[in-house]
C-alpha positions as CSV (number, residue, x, y, z in Angstrom):
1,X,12.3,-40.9,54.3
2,X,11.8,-39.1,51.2
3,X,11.9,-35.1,50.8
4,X,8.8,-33.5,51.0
5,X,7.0,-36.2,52.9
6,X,5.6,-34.8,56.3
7,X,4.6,-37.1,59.1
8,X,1.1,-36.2,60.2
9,X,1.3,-34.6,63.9
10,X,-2.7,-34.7,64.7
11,X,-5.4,-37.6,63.0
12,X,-7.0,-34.8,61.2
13,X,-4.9,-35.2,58.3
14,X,-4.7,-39.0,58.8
15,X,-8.3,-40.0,57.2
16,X,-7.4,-43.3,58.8
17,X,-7.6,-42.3,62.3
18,X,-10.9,-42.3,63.6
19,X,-11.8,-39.3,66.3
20,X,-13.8,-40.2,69.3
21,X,-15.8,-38.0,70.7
22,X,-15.4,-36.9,73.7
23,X,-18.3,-37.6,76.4
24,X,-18.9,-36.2,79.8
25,X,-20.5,-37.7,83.2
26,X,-23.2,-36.0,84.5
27,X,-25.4,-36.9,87.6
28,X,-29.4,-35.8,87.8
29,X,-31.1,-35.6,91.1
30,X,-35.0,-34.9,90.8
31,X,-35.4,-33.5,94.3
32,X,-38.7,-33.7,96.1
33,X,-40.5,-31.3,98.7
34,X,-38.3,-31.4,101.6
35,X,-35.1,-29.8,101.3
36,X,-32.7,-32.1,100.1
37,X,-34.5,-35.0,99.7
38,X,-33.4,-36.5,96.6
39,X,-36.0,-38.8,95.1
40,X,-34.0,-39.7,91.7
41,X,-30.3,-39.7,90.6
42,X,-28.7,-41.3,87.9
43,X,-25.5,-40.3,86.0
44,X,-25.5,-39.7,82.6
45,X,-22.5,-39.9,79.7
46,X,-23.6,-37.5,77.4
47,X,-21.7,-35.4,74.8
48,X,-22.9,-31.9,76.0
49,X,-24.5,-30.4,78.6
50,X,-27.7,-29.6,76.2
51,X,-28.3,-33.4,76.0
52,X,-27.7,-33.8,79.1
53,X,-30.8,-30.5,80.3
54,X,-33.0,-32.9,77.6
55,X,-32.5,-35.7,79.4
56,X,-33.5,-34.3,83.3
57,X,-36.0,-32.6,81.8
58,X,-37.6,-35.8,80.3
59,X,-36.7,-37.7,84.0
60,X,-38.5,-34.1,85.7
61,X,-41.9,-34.3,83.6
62,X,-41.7,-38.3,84.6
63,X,-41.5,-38.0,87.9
64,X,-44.2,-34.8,88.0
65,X,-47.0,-37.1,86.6
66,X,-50.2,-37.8,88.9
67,X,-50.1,-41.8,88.6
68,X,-46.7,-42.2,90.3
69,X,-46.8,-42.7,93.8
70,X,-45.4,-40.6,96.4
71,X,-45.2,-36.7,96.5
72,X,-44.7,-35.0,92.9
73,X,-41.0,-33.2,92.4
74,X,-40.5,-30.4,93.0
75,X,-37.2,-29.4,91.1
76,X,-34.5,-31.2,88.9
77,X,-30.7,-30.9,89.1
78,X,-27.4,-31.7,86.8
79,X,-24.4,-31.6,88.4
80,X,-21.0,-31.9,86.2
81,X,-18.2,-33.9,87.1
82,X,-16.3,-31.5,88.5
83,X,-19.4,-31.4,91.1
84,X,-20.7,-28.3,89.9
85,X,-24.6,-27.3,89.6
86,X,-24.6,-26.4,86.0
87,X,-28.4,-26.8,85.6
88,X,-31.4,-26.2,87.8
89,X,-34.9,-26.0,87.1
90,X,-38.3,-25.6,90.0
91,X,-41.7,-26.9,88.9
92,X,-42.5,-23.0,89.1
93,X,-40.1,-22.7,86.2
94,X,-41.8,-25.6,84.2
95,X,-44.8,-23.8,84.3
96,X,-46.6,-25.8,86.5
């Protein structure tokens, strides 16, 4: 090896090595009037928790519309992978 050459410990000096980003599971539950009923849950790989709020809100105002069948939701939940609530939001809190 010749002196002064380094060899590159991280891809950040490496413009050749491509970073992946790193993505997390979530799950959202849209929960319904009786206490834990769960009328919706999907799991979600998103790249932060904010994407992951947008994305039960959008499922939360879905399920809250008066065409779908059944009883409205009442609340929306994300839980990390860990199995930790990290978001929770009531249709009082939506502003309904």
């Amino acid at each position: 090896m010749a002196a002064g050459s380094r060899i590159p410990i991280s891809g950040a000096e490496d413009p050749s090595i491509r970073r992946i980003p790193v993505r997390e599971t979530f799950h959202i539950e849209v929960l319904g009037p009786e206490p834990d009923e769960i009328q919706t849950r999907i799991s979600v790989r998103v790249g932060s928790l904010e994407s992951a709020q947008e994305r039960a809100l959008r499922l939360f105002a879905r399920a809250r519309v008066p065409q779908r069948s059944g009883e409205p939701a009442e609340a929306v939940r994300v839980i990390d992978g860990a199995g930790r609530e990290v978001f929770y939001r009531t249709r009082f809190d939506a502003g309904d």
